[in-house]
LOGU-791855 format. One record per residue (C-alpha): residue in three letters; x, y, z; residue number from 1. Coordinates in steps of 0.2 Angstrom, whole numbers, padded with zeros to 4 digits. Layout:
ALA | X | Y | Z | NUM
...
end
This chain:
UNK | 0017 | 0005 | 0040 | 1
UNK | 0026 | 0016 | 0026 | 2
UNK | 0036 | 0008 | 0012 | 3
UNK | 0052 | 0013 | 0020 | 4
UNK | 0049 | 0006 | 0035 | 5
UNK | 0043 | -0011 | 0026 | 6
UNK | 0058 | -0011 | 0017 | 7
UNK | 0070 | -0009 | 0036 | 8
UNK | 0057 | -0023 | 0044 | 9
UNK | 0061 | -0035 | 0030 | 10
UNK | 0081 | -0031 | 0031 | 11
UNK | 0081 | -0034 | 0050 | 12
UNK | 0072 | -0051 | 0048 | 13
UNK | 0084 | -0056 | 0035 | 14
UNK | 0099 | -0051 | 0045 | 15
UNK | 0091 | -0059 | 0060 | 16
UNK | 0087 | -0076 | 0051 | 17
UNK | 0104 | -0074 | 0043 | 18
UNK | 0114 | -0074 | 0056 | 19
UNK | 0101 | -0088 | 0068 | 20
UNK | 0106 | -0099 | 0052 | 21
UNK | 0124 | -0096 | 0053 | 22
UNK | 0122 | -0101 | 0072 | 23
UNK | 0113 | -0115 | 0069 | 24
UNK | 0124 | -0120 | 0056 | 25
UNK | 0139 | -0118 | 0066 | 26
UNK | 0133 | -0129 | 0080 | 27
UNK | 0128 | -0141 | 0069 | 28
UNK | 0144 | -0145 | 0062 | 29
UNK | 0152 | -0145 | 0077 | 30
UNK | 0139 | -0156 | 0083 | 31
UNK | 0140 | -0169 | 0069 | 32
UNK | 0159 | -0168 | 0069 | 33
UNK | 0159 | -0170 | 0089 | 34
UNK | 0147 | -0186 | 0086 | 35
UNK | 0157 | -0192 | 0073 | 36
UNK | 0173 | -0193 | 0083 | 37
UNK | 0164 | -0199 | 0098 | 38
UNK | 0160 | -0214 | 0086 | 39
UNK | 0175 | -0215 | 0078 | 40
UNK | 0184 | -0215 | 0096 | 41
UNK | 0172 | -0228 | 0100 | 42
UNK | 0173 | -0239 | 0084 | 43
UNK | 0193 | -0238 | 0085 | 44
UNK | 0192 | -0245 | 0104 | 45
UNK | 0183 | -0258 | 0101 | 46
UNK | 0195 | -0265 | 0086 | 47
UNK | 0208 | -0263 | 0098 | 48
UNK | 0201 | -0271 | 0112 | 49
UNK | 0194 | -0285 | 0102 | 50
UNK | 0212 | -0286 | 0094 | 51
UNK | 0221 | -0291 | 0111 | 52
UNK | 0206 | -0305 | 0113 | 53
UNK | 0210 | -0313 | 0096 | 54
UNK | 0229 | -0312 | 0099 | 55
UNK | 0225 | -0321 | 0117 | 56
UNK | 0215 | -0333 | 0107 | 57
UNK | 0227 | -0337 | 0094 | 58
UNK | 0242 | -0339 | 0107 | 59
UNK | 0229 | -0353 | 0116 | 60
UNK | 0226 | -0361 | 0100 | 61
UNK | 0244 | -0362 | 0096 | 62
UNK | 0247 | -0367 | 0113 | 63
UNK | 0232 | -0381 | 0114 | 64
UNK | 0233 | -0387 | 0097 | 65
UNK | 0215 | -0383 | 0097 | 66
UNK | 0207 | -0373 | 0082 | 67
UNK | 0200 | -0355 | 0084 | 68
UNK | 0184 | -0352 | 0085 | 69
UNK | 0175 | -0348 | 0068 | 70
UNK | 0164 | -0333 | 0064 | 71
UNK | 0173 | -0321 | 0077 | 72
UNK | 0160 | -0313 | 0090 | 73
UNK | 0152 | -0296 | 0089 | 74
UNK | 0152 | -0291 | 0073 | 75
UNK | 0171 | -0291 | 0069 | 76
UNK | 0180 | -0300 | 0056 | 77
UNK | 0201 | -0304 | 0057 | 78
UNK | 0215 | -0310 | 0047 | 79
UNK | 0233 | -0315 | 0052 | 80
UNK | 0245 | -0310 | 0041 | 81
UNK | 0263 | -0317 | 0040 | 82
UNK | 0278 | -0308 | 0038 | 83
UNK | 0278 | -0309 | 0019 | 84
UNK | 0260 | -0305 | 0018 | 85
UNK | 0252 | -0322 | 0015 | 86
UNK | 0237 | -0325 | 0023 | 87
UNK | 0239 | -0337 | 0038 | 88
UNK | 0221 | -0338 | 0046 | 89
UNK | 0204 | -0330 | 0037 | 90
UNK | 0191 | -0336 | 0048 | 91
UNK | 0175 | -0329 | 0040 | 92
UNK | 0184 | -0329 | 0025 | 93
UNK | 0183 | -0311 | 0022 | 94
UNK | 0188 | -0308 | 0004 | 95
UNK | 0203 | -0296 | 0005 | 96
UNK | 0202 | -0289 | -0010 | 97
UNK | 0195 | -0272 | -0007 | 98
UNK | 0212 | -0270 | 0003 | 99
UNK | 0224 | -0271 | -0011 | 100
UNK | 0237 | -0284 | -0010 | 101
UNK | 0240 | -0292 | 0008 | 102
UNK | 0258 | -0288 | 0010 | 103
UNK | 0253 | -0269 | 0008 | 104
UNK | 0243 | -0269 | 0026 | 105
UNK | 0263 | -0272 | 0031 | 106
UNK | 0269 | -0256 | 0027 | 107
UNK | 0273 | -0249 | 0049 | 108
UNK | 0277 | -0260 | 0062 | 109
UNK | 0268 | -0247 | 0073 | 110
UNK | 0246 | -0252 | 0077 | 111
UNK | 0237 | -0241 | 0063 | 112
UNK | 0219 | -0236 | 0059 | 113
UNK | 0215 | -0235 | 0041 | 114
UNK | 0196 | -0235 | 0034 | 115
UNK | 0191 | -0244 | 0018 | 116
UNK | 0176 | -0249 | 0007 | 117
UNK | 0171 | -0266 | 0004 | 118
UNK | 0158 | -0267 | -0009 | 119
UNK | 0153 | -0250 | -0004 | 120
UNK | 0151 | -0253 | 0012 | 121
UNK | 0164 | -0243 | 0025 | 122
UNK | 0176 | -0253 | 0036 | 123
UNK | 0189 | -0248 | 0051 | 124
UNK | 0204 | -0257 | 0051 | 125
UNK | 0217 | -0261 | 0062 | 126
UNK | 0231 | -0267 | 0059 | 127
UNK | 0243 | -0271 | 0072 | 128
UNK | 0259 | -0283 | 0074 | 129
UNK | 0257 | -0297 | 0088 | 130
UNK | 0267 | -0295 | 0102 | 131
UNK | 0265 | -0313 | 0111 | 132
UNK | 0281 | -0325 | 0108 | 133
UNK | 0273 | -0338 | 0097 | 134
UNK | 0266 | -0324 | 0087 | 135
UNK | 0279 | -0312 | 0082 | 136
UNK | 0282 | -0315 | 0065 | 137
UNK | 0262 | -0311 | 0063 | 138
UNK | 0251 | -0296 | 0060 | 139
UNK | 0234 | -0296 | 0064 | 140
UNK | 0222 | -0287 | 0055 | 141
UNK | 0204 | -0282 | 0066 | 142
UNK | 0188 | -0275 | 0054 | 143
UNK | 0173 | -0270 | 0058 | 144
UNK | 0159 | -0263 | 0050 | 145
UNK | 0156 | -0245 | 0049 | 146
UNK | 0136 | -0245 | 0042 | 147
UNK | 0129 | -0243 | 0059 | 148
UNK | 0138 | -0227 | 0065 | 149
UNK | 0138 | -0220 | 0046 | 150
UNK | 0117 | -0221 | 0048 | 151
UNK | 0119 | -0215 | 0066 | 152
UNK | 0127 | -0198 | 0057 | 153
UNK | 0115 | -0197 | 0044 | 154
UNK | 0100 | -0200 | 0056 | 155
UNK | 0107 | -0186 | 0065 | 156
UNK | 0112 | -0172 | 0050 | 157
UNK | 0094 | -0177 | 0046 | 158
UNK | 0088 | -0169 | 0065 | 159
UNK | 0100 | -0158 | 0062 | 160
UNK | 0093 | -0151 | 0044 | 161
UNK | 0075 | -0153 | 0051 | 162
UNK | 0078 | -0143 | 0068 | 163
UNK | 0087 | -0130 | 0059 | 164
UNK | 0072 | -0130 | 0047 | 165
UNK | 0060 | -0126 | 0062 | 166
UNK | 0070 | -0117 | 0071 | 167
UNK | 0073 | -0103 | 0054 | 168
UNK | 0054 | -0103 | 0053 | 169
UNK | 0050 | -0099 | 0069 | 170
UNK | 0065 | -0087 | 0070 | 171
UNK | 0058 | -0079 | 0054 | 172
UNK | 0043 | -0077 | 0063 | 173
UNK | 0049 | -0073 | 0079 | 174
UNK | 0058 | -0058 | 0070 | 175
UNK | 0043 | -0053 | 0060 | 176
UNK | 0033 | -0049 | 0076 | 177
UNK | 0048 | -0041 | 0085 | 178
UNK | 0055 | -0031 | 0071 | 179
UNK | 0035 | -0025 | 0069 | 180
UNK | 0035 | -0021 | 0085 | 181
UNK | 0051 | -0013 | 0089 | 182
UNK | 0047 | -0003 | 0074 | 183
UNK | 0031 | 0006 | 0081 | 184
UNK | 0040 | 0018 | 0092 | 185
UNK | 0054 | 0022 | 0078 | 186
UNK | 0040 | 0023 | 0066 | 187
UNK | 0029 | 0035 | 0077 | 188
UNK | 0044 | 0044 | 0082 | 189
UNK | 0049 | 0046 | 0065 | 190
UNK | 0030 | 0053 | 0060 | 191
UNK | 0028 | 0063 | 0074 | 192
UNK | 0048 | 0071 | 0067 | 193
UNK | 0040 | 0073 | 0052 | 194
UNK | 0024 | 0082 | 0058 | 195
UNK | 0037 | 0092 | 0067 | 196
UNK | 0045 | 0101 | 0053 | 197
UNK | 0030 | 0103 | 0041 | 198
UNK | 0021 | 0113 | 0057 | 199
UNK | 0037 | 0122 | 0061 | 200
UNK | 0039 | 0129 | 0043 | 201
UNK | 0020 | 0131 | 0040 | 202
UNK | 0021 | 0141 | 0056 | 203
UNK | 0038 | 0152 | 0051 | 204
UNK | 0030 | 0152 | 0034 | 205
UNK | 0017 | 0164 | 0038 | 206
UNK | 0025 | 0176 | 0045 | 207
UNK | 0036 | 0176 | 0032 | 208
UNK | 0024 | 0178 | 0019 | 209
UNK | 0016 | 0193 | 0029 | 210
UNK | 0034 | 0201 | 0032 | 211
UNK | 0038 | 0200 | 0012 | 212
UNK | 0021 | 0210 | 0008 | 213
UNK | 0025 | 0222 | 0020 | 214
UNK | 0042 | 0224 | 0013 | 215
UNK | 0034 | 0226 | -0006 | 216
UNK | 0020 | 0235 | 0000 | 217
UNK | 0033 | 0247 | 0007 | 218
UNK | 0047 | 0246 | -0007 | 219
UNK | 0028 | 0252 | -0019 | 220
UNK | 0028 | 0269 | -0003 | 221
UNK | 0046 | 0273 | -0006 | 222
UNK | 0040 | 0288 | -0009 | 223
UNK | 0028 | 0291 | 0006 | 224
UNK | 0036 | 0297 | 0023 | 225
UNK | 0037 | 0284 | 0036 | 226
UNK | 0026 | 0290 | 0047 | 227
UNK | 0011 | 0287 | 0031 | 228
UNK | 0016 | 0269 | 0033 | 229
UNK | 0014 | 0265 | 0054 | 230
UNK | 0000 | 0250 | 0053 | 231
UNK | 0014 | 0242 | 0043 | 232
UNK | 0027 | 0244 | 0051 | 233
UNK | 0017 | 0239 | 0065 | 234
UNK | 0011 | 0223 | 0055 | 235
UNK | 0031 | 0220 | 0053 | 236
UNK | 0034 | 0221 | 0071 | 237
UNK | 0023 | 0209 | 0078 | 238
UNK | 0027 | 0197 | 0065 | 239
UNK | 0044 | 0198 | 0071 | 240
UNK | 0040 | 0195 | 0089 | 241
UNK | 0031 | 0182 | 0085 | 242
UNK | 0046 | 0174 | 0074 | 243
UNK | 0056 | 0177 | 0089 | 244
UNK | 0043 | 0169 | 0102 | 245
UNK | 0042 | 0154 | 0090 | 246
UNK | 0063 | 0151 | 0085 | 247
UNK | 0064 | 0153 | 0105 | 248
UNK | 0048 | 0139 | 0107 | 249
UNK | 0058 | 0128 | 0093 | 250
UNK | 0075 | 0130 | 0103 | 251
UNK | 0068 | 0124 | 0119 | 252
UNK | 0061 | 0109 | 0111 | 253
UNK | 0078 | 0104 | 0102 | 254
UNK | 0086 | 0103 | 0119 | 255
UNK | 0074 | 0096 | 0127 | 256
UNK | 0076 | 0080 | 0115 | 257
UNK | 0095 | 0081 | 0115 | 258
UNK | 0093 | 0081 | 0133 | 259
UNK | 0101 | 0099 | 0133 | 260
UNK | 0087 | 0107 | 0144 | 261
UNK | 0098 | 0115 | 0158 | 262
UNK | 0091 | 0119 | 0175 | 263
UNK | 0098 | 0131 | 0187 | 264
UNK | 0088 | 0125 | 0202 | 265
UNK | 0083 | 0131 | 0217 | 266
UNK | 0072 | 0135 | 0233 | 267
UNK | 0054 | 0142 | 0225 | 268
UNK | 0039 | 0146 | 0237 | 269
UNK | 0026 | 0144 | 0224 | 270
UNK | 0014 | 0155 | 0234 | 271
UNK | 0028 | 0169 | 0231 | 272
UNK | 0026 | 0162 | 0212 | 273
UNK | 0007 | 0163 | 0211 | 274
UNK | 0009 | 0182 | 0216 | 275
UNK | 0022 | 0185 | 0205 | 276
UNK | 0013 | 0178 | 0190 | 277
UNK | -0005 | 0189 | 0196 | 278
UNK | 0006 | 0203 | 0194 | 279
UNK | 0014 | 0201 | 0178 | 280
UNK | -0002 | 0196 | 0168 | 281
UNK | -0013 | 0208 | 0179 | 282
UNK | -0012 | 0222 | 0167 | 283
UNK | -0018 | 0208 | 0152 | 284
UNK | -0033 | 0203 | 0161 | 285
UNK | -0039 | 0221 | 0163 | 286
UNK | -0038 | 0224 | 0148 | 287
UNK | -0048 | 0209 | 0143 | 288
UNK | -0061 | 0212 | 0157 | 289
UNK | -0055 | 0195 | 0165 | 290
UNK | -0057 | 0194 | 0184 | 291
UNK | -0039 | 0187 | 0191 | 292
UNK | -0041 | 0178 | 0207 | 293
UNK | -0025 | 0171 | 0218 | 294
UNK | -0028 | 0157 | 0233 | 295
UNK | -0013 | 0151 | 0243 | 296
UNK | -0025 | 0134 | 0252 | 297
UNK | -0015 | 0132 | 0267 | 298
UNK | 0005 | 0131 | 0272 | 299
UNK | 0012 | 0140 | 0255 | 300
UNK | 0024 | 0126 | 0248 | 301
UNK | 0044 | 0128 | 0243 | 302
UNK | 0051 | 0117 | 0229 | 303
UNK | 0067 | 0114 | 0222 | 304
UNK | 0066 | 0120 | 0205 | 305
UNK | 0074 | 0132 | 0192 | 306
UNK | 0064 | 0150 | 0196 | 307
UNK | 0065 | 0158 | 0178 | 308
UNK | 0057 | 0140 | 0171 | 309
UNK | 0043 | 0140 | 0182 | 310
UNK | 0039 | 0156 | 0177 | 311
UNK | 0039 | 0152 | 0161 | 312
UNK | 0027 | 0137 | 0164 | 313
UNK | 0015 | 0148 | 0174 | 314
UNK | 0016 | 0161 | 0160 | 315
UNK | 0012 | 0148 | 0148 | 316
UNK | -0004 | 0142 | 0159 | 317
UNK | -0011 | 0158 | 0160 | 318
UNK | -0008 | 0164 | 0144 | 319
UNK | -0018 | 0150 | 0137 | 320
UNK | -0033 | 0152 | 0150 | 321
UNK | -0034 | 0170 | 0149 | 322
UNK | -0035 | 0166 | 0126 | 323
UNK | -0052 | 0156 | 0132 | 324
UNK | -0058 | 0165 | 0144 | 325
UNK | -0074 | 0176 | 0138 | 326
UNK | -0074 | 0195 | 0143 | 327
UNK | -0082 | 0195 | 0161 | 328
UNK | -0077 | 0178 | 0166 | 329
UNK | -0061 | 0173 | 0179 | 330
UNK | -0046 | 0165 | 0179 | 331
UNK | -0041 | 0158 | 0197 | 332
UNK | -0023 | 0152 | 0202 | 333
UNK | -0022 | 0141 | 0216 | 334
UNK | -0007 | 0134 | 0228 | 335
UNK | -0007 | 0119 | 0239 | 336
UNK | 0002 | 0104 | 0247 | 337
UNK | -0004 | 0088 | 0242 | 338
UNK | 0007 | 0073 | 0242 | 339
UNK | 0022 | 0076 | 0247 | 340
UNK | 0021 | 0087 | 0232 | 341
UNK | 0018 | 0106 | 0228 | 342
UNK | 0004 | 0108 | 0216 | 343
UNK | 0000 | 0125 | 0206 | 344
UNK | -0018 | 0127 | 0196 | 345
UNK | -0025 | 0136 | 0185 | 346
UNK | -0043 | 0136 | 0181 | 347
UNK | -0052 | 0146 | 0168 | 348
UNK | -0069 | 0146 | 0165 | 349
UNK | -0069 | 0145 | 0145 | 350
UNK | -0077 | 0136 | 0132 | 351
UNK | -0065 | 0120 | 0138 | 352
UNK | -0059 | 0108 | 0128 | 353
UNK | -0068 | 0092 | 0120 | 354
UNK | -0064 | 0078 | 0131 | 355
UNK | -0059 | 0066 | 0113 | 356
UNK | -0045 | 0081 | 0111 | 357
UNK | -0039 | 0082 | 0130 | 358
UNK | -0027 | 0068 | 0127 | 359
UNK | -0018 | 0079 | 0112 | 360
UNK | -0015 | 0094 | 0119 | 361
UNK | 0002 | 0092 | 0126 | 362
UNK | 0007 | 0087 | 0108 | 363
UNK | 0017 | 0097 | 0098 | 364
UNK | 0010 | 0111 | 0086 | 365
UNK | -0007 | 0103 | 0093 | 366
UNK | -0020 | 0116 | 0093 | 367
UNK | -0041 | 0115 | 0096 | 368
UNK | -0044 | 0130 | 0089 | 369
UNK | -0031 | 0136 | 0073 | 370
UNK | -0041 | 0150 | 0069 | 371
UNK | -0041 | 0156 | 0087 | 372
UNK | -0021 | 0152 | 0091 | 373
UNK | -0016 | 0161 | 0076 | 374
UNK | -0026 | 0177 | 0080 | 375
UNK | -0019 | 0177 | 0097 | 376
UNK | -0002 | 0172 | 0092 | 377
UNK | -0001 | 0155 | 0098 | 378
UNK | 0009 | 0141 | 0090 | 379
UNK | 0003 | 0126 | 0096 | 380
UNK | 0021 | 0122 | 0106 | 381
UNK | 0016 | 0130 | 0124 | 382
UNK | 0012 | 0115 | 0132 | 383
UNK | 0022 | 0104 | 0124 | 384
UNK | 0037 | 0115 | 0132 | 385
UNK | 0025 | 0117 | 0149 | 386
UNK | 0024 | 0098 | 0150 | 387
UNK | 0044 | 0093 | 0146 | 388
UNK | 0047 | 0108 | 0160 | 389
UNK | 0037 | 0100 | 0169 | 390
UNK | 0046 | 0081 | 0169 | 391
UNK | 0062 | 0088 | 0170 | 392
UNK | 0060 | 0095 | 0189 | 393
UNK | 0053 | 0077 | 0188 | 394
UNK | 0034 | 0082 | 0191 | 395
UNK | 0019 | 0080 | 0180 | 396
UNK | 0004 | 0091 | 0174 | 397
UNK | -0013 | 0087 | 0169 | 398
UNK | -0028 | 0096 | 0160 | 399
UNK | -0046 | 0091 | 0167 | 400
UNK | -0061 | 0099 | 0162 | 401
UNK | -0067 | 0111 | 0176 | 402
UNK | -0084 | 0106 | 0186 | 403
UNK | -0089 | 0125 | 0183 | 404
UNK | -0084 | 0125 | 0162 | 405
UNK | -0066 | 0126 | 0154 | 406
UNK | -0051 | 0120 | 0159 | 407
UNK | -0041 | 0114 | 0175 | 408
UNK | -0022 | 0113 | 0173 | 409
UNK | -0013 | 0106 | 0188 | 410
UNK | 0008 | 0104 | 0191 | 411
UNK | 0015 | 0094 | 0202 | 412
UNK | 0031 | 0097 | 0208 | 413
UNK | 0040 | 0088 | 0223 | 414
UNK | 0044 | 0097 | 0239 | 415
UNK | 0060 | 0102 | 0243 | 416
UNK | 0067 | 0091 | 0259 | 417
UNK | 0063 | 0095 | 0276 | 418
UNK | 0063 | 0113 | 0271 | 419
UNK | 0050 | 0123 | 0283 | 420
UNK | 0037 | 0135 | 0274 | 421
UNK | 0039 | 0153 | 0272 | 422
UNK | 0022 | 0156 | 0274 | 423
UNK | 0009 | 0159 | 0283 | 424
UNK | -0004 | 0143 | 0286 | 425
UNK | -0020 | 0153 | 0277 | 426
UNK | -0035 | 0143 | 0275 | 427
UNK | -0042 | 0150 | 0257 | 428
UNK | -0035 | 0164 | 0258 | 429
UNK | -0033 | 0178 | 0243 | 430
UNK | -0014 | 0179 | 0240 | 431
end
């Protein structure tokens, strides 16, 4: 992986950690401060619950005669106060200090809540006025230890800490392997981008070069008349054509990855195709002394598909069969139904293609032979724009090696519906 892309791994593993942590974080706070209320809610029913059974307790006593009972139950500790704040009943004899001055618990005649520290230690208070006859003139004052639910919270921010621990390693390594391997597809995206434009200027570069030697060449013959300077002129055309063939090739491809490729689509009889293509490449095998041959294996199927870009898909085909076909040798063309599906071949009987390089032809700029391709013009793009053609009538095509030497292309392309042939049903018959 290249140092950029390094770089954008270990930026989208921080973001994504960062913001897991910030989650976590956040539900951990509002975890801790949830449990904490939920024990403080609990805490504070307790003191006044426990607060209405000592005020029952000390109207019985008053009532009775008979003393309260000492060391209150559960955990709790009270005082009554009187009305100037002197300490009427201390059972566990609670020192009081830590609360200031008695007659400051007297402050509201409403029930309070107040937390304080005795010797370090939290306690919830509750203070309240009494309410039975015999007790009016009194405040009780309910405590009880807070140590339990304080260690209850720091048990739990401990989980929490460690959890989050865990959970930010494994998030760390979760978006490691993810960011590696969502990545790959941007990354070979990005390389095959790159391969892109270095093949597509190293192919515009060379005729360039050749176009400005012509033009020097012909800037030193000023003085010669034109027709001295033919083969150069020549040189300069088919350079331009070629220019031309390849800023057209380039423009297909733009398109077709900005999802731009339009299609103007309609009924095709490929066997009408494969006689159409014979004819227009006819001419070029002569002259190369390459036999043509046109087979129409049964019913002649119709597809729906754009006319002009079939053509140029066939055109495409044969020109790269006739390039590797010898002198002397044949290139056949053949139409059938197979699959609920019109399939068009085109077999040449070349030099074929290495089976380790079969599954790069289709790329683009991706050529077996340079040497050859460049003599004959090509620029490595013709079945790149065969194949996205292909895919975008939504059919496929494949390169096999021929039994008989070279290379099979086959393209697939699905019939149109319930639409009857326009052919006759020839068994292996010429076209």
């Amino acid at each position: 992986m290249s140092a950029a892309f390094v770089h954008i791994r270990w930026r989208l593993v921080g973001w994504c950690v960062l913001v897991l942590g910030a989650i976590l974080l956040t539900l951990g706070g509002l975890l801790d401060a949830s449990l904490s209320r939920s024990l403080m809610d609990s805490v504070d029913g307790n003191l006044a619950s426990s607060s209405q059974t000592a005020e029952n307790e000390l109207a019985e006593s008053v009532q009775t005669g008979r003393p309260e009972r000492e060391g209150y139950r559960g955990g709790l500790f009270y005082v009554v106060l009187d009305s100037s704040g002197t300490v009427v009943d201390n059972p566990q004899s609670v020192d009081l200090s830590p609360l200031g001055r008695p007659a400051d618990l007297l402050g509201s005649p409403a029930p309070r809540f107040t937390t304080v520290d005795f010797a370090g230690d939290p306690v919830r208070i509750f203070i309240r006025p009494l309410e039975k006859p015999d007790l009016q003139a009194l405040t009780l004052v309910v405590g009880q230890s807070l140590a339990p639910e304080r260690a209850e919270e720091t048990r739990l921010v401990l989980l929490l800490l460690l959890g989050g621990a865990v959970g930010l390693l494994l998030s760390f390594l979760g978006a490691w392997f993810l960011a590696s391997r969502a990545l790959v597809p941007i990354e070979q995206a990005f390389l095959r981008q790159q391969e892109f434009v270095a093949d597509a200027s190293h192919e515009l570069r060379t005729p360039l070069t050749i176009l400005r030697s012509a033009t020097d060449l012909l800037d030193e013959r000023s003085d010669e008349p034109l027709r001295a300077n033919k083969d150069l002129f020549d040189g300069v055309r088919r350079e331009i054509a070629r220019m031309e063939r390849l800023t057209q090739d380039l423009l297909t491809v733009a398109r077709s990855d900005r999802g731009e490729l339009q299609l103007a689509l309609g009924q095709v009889d490929l066997g009408e195709l494969a006689r159409d293509l014979a004819r227009r490449v006819d001419v070029l095998a002569d002259k190369r002394d390459i036999r043509l041959e046109a087979y129409l294996d049964g019913a002649s199927p119709v597809v729906e598909a754009d006319p002009d870009r079939l053509h140029q898909i066939g055109l495409i085909l044969l020109d790269n069969a006739l390039n590797h076909t010898p002198p002397g040798g044949a290139v056949r063309i053949v139409v059938r139904t197979e699959h609920d599906g019109g399939v068009l071949e085109v077999e040449d009987h070349g030099e074929g293609i290495p089976a380790a390089q079969l599954s790069r032809v289709f790329d683009r700029f991706y050529r077996v032979d340079r040497a050859r391709s460049r003599a004959t013009g090509g620029s490595g793009l013709g079945l790149a724009i065969a194949e996205t053609l292909v895919a975008a009538h939504g059919g496929r095509i494949t390169l096999t090696p021929n039994p008989g030497g070279g290379v099979r292309a086959t393209v697939w392309l699905p019939l149109a519906a319930a639409l009857p042939s326009v052919a006759e049903n020839v068994s292996a018959a010429p076209v």
